[in-house]
C-alpha positions as CSV (number, residue, x, y, z in Angstrom):
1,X,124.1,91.9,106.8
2,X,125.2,95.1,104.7
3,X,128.8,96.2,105.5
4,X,127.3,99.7,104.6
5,X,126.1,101.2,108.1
6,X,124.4,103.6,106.1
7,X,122.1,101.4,103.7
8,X,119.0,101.6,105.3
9,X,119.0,105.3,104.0
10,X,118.4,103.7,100.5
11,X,116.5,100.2,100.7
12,X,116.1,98.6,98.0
13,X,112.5,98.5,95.7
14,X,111.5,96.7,93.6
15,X,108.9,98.1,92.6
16,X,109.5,98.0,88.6
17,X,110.7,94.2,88.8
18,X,109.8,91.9,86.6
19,X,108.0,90.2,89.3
20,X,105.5,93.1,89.6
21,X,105.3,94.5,85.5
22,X,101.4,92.8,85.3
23,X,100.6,95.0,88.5
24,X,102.4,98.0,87.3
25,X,100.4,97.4,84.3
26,X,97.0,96.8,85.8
27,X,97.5,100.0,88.2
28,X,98.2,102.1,84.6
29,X,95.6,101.1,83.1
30,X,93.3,101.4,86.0
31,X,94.7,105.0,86.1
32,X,94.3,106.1,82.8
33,X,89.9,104.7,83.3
34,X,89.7,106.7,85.9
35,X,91.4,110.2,83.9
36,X,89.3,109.2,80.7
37,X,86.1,109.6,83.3
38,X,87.3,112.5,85.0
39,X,88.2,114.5,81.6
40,X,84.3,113.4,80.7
41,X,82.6,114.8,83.3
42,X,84.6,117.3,83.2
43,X,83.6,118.3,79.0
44,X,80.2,117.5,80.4
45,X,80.2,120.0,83.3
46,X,81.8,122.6,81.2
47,X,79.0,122.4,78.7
48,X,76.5,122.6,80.7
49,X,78.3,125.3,82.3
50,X,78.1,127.3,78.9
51,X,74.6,126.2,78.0
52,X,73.8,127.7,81.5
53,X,75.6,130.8,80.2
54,X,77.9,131.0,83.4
55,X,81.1,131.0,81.3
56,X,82.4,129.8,78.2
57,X,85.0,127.3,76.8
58,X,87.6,130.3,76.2
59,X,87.3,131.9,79.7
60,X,88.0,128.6,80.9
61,X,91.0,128.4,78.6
62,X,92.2,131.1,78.9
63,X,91.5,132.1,82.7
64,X,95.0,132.5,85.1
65,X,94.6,132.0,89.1
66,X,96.0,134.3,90.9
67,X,98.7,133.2,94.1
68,X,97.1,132.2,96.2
69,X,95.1,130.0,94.2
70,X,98.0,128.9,92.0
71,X,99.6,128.1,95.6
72,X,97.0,126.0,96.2
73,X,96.7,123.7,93.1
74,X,100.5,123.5,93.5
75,X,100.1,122.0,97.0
76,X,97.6,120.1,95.9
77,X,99.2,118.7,92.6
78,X,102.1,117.8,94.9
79,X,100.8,115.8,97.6
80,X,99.2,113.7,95.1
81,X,102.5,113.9,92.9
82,X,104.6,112.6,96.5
83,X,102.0,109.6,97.5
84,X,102.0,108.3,94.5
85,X,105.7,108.0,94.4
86,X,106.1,106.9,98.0
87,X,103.8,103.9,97.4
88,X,105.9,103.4,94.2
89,X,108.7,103.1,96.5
90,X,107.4,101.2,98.7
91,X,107.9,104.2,101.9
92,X,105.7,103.7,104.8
């Protein structure tokens, strides 16, 4: 038992032991296969996008959202941002 009445406020993770390095290492790697597709369909869609003549590679570059749209890929960037730390932590 933990003399501290207060420990369950910070349980221990181990979520970066050495015990769990090969799954940290699978989950990056599975990760960074799933971006590399992403970022290709992405360059796909955009050049279709521009063959189509609906916009260009420099509007899309260059193009700021306003707010409320800004809110909203902030909120959005966030959640994702927060689950993927709470299963890093090991929070239900």
């Amino acid at each position: 038992m933990n003399a501290d009445p207060k420990s369950f406020n910070t349980p221990q993770v181990h979520a970066f032991g050495a015990e769990k390095i090969d799954d940290l290492g699978r989950a990056i790697v599975t990760l960074t296969k799933e971006v590399c597709v992403l970022l290709d369909r992405q360059a796909v869609l955009e050049a279709k996008l521009e063959e189509a003549g609906i916009t260009t590679q420099e509007t899309l570059d260059t193009w700021e959202p306003d707010e409320a749209t800004q809110a909203r890929i902030d909120a959005k960037m966030g959640a994702v941002i927060e689950a993927v730390l709470r299963e890093m932590s090991g929070a239900q």
